[in-house]
C-alpha positions, -999 to 999 in steps of 0.1 A, spaced: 138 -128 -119 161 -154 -119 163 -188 -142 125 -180 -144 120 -213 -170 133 -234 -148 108 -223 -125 77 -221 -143 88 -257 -153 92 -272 -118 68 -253 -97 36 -277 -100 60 -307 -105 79 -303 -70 53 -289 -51 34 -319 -46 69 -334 -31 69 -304 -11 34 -297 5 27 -336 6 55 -354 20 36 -373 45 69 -387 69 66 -405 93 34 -415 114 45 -404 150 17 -397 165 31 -397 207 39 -360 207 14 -340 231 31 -307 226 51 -296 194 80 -271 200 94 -242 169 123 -272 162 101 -302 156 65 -286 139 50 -312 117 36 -296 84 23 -331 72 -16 -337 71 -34 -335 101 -41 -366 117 -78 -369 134 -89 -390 158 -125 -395 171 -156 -372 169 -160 -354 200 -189 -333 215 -187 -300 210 -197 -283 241 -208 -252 228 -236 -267 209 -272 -253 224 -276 -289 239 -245 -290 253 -249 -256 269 -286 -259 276 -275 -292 299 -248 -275 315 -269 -245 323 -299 -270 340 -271 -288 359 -258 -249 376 -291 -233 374 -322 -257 377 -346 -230 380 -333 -205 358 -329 -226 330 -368 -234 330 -376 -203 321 -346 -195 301 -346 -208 263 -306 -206 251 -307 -197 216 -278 -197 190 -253 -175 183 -234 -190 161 -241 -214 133 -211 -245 125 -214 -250 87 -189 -270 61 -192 -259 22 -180 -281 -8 -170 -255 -33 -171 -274 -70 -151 -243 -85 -132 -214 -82 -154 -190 -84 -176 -210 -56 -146 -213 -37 -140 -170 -41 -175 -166 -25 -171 -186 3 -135 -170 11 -155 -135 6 -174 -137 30 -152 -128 56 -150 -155 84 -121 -175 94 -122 -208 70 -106 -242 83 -100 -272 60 -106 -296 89 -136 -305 111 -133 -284 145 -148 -310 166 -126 -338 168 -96 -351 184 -67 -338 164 -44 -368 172 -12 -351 153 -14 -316 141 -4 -303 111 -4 -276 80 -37 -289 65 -57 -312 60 -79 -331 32 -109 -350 37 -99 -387 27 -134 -398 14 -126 -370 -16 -102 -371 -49 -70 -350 -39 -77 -331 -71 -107 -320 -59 -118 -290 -31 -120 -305 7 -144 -295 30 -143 -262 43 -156 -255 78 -167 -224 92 -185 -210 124 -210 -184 112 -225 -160 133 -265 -169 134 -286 -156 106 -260 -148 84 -269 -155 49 -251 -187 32 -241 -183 -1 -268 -196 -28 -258 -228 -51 -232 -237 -30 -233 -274 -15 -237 -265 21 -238 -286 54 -252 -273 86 -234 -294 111 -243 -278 145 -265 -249 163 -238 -234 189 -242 -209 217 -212 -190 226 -218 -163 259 -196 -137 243 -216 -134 211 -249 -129 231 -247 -95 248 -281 -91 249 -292 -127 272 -260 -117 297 -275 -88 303 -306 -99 311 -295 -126 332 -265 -107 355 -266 -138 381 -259 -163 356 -221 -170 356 -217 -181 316 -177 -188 322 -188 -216 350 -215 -230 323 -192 -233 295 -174 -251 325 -199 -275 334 -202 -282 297 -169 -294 293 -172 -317 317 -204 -331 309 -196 -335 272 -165 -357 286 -140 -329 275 -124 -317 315 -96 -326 308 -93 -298 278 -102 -271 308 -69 -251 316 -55 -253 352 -49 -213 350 -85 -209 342 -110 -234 363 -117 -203 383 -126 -176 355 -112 -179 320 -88 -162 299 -83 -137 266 -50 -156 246 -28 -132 242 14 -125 237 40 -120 213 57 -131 181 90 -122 176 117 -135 154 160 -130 158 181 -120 127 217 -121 143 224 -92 115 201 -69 127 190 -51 158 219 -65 181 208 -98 176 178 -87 196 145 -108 191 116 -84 174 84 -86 161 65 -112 127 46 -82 120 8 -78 104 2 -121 108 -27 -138 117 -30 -154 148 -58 -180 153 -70 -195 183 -94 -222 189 -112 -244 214 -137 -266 191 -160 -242 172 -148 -212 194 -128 -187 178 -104 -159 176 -81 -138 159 -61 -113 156 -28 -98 135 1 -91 153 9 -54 156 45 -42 144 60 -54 173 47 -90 174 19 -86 199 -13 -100 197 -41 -102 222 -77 -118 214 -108 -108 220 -128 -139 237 -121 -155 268 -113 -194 272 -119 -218 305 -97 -246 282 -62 -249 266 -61 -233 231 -48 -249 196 -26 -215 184 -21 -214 144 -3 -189 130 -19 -177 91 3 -166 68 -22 -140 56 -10 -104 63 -31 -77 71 -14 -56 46 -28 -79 19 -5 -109 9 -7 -144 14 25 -164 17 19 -200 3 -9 -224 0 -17 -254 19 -23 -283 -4 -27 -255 -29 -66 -255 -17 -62 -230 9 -47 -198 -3 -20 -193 29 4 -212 47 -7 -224 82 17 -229 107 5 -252 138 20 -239 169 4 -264 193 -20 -265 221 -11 -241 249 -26 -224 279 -58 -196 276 -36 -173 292 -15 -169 263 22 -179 245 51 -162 234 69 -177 206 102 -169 197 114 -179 159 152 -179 154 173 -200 124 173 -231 145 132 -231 146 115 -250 122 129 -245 87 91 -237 70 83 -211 99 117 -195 102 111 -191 64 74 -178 65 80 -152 87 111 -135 72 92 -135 38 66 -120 60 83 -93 72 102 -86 47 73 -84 24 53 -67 52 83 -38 55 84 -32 22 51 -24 17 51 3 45 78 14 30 67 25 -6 43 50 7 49 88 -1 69 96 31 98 66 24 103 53 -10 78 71 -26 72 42 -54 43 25 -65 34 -8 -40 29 -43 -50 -4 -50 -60 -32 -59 -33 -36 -98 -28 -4 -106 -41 8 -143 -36 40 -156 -23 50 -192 -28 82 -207 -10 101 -236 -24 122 -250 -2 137 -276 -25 145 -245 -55 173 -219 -53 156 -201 -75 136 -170 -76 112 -153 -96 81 -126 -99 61 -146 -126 30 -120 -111 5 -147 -129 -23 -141 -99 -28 -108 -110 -29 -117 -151 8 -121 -160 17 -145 -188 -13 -174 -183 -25 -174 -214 12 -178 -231 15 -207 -257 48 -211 -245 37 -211 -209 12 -237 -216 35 -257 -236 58 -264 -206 33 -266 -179 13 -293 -195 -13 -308 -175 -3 -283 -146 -13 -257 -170 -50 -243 -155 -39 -259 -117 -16 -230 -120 -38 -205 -134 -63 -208 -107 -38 -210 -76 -11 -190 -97 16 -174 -76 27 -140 -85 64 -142 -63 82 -171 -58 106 -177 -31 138 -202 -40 151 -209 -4 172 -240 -6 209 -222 -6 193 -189 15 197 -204 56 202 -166 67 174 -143 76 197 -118 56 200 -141 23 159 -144 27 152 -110 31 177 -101 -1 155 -124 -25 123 -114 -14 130 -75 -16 145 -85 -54 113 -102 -61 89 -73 -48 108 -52 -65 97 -62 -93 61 -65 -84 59 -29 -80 79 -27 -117 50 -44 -130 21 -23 -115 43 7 -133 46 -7 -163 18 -31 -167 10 -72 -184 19 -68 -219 54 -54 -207 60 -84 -181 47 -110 -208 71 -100 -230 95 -100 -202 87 -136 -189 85 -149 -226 123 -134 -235 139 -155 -208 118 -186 -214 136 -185 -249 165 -171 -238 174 -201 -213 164 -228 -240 179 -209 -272 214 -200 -248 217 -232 -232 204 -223 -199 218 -187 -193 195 -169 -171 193 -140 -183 203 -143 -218 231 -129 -231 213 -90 -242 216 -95 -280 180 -113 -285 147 -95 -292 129 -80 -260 161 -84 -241 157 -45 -230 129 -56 -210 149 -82 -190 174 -50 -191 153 -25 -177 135 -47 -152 168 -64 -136 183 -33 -134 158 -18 -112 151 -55 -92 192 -53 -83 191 -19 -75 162 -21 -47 177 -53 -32 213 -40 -30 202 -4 -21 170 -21 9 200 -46 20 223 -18 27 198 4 43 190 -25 67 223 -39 77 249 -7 66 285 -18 54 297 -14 22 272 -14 -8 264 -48 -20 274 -54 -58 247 -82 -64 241 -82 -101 269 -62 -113 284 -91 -132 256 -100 -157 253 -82 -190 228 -54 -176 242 -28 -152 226 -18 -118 255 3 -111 236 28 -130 210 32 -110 232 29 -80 254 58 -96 225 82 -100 214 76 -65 243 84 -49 243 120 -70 217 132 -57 182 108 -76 161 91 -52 141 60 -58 110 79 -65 127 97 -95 146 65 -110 107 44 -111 89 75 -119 113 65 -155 100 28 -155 74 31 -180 57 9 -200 74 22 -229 111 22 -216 117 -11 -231 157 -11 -229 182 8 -222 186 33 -244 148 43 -238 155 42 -205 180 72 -206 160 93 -231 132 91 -203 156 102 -174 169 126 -198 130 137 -203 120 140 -166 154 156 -152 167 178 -179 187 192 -148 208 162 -143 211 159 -180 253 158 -172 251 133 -144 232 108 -163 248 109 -197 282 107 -178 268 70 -160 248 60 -193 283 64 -213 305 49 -184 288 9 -192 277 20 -228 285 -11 -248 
């Protein structure tokens, strides 16, 4: 939980830098490649017509079918809505309902694509627009301004009219409504006969690992989209993805950095709770997309925190580690102007009520309490998917550290370095002689520990020694494990009452009376 202060200080106050920098306006790239992704705001052009609205469709199906379509009323399946949440907890209701939420309108020309995007007639303080296809008759939310933009008919959400209607060719409609609306030039060459389901892989290369072989960005959302038509899917363990509808026209692929095993990495102009990564406009058929070091630096970035974070959690279950996971929902923020790290855990009630918090936050105070991270991701000096994957498995570490011991432990934690680093003149960590320092102690100890001992088990060598040279001492934990006490056993001892070091041995003692000589021997070895 490094230089946490420092942190907590600069988070709001960089990360407008950050998420915001606008660039340059070049606005002549068709097709974006991993190297050049822009993450600034999305650029729109003008309103087009959607041709899956029921006029659109009705038109198209008259133009194939003249005499079917006189006796054959379309009706929607799907309705295109925008909300304006005014609050948080507005803003929680429409995310809980369940559908895939964009923060730009789907039925215009996106004339440079981009991360996010915020509606320009509304205070950048403020909650954008959020757009959503809904299937028809699903109930909107109550008290929440609401906007029904269009009635849409989509073939593959109406099982029951295609079966009544065998002879009716819906992929040649949706056709014909493209080029009425004025969009053929959208259709896809592959699929002017029949259309096709997007699907392929998503794999990543850690020179380190695997032979250099490229391997999967595991458990992320894949989004796919052709106006108000949409898919989804997370990537398997091995990268794959394959969606569910067909397409007759090219396909704007996203990639969302919320994981299927419940974690979001970043926000996107803090309003949407999950990085998006634009991967540009590419054939029905599908797209492979290979991410390597010399990729984009944001996506290279996303998706080792990804899997990483992804890994780990598979990992703590009973038949690996056998330690307690991070929590459900958790957050992950990267900062790719910080080299510093830190599990502040604030989404899930850590330290936001602090005085001293608020004192240093300021202004930035209840921004941070409502789109709080609980992990935060320094990457500025980390250009290695090994260097990544080390801080992120310290940080969740100590995420699972703070389900064990619970808030009032990691408040006190947080607050002893916030005083430590202005008392001690910017030492990170203190220097152990303060009040609460045990729970820096303790909690360091075991955050070293896991990274060290998960960096090891994924890249062999020697042991790293990360840690070892600060006032605390990992090697303990490192000593017991290599007599003989897993994991399991040392955070079974990570209590909410083992609040320094010497509490820390009693417990061990308490649990494995039969190791009693082992662990005095490694407690007395760095006694002080």
């Amino acid at each position: 939980m490094k230089k946490e202060l420092y942190v907590l200080t600069m988070i709001l106050l960089t990360a407008a830098v950050q998420s915001c920098d606008f660039g340059k306006n070049n606005f002549d790239v068709e097709e974006e490649t991993l190297e050049n992704l822009s993450h600034d705001m999305i650029v729109l052009g003008d309103k087009l017509e959607d041709p899956y609205s029921v006029d659109n469709m009705t038109k198209a199906l008259a133009s194939l079918y003249p005499t079917k379509a006189d006796r054959l009323e379309i009706q929607p399946t799907d309705t295109y809505v925008r909300f304006l949440p005014k609050t948080e907890e507005e803003y929680d209701r429409i995310f809980d309902m369940g559908f895939q939420i964009m923060d730009h309108p789907l039925d215009y020309q996106i004339v440079k694509d981009g991360d996010y995007y915020h509606d320009p007639e509304i205070d950048e303080d403020e909650f954008t627009w959020l757009y959503c296809v809904l299937p028809e008759g699903t109930a909107i939310p109550s008290g929440i301004e609401c906007e029904i933009l269009d009635k849409c008919y989509i073939s593959e959400n109406d099982p029951v009219t295609r079966a009544a209607e065998p002879d009716i060719d819906w992929d040649a409609v949706e056709r014909e409504s493209f080029r009425l609306t004025g969009n053929s030039a959208m259709l896809d060459d592959m699929t002017k006969g029949s259309k096709s389901a997007p699907k392929g892989r998503v794999t990543i290369v850690d020179p380190s690992y695997s032979g250099g072989k490229p391997f999967g960005v595991a458990g992320v959302k894949v989004v796919c989209n052709s106006f108000v038509k949409f898919a989804t899917d997370y990537t398997d363990r091995d990268g794959y993805y394959e969606m569910k509808k067909k397409y007759s026209s090219k396909v704007r692929y996203r990639l969302l950095f919320h994981n299927e095993k419940s974690f979001d990495i970043g926000f996107n102009k803090i309003i949407i709770p999950a990085s998006t990564s634009n991967l540009g406009k590419w054939s029905s058929e599908g797209k492979d997309f290979e991410i390597t070091s010399s990729s984009d630096r944001k996506l290279f970035c996303r998706c080792v925190v990804n899997n990483a974070t992804y890994d780990y959690i598979t990992r703590c279950g009973e038949d690996d580690l056998d330690i307690t996971a991070p929590p459900k929902k958790l957050r992950i923020w990267i900062f790719q102007g910080m080299n510093v790290s830190s599990s502040v855990m604030m989404r899930h009630g850590a330290i936001t009520e602090n005085s001293l918090v608020k004192k240093f936050l300021g202004i930035y105070a209840l921004i941070i309490k409502i789109f709080s991270p609980d992990i935060t991701i320094g990457a500025k000096n980390l250009d290695t998917y090994a260097g990544l994957y080390a801080a992120t498995c310290h940080e969740l570490a100590h995420s699972s550290h703070f389900m064990k011991a619970g808030k009032d432990y990691w408040d006190k934690l947080i607050v002893y370095v916030l005083k430590s680093f202005i008392q001690e003149g910017g030492v990170y960590y203190g220097s152990g002689s303060d009040s609460n320092a045990g729970y820096c102690e303790v909690a360091e100890m075991w955050a070293y520990y896991m990274q060290n001992k998960l960096f090891n088990e994924r890249y062999g060598g020697e042991m790293p020694t990360a840690g070892s040279s600060h006032w605390f001492h990992p090697q303990i934990f490192r000593y017991l494990d290599e007599r003989g006490m897993t994991s399991a056993q040392i955070f079974k001892a990570l209590t909410s009452s083992v609040t320094d070091r010497v509490k820390l041995r009693n417990k061990l003692l308490e649990l494995y009376p039969e190791k009693s000589t082992i662990i005095n021997q490694v407690f007395d070895r760095y006694e002080e």
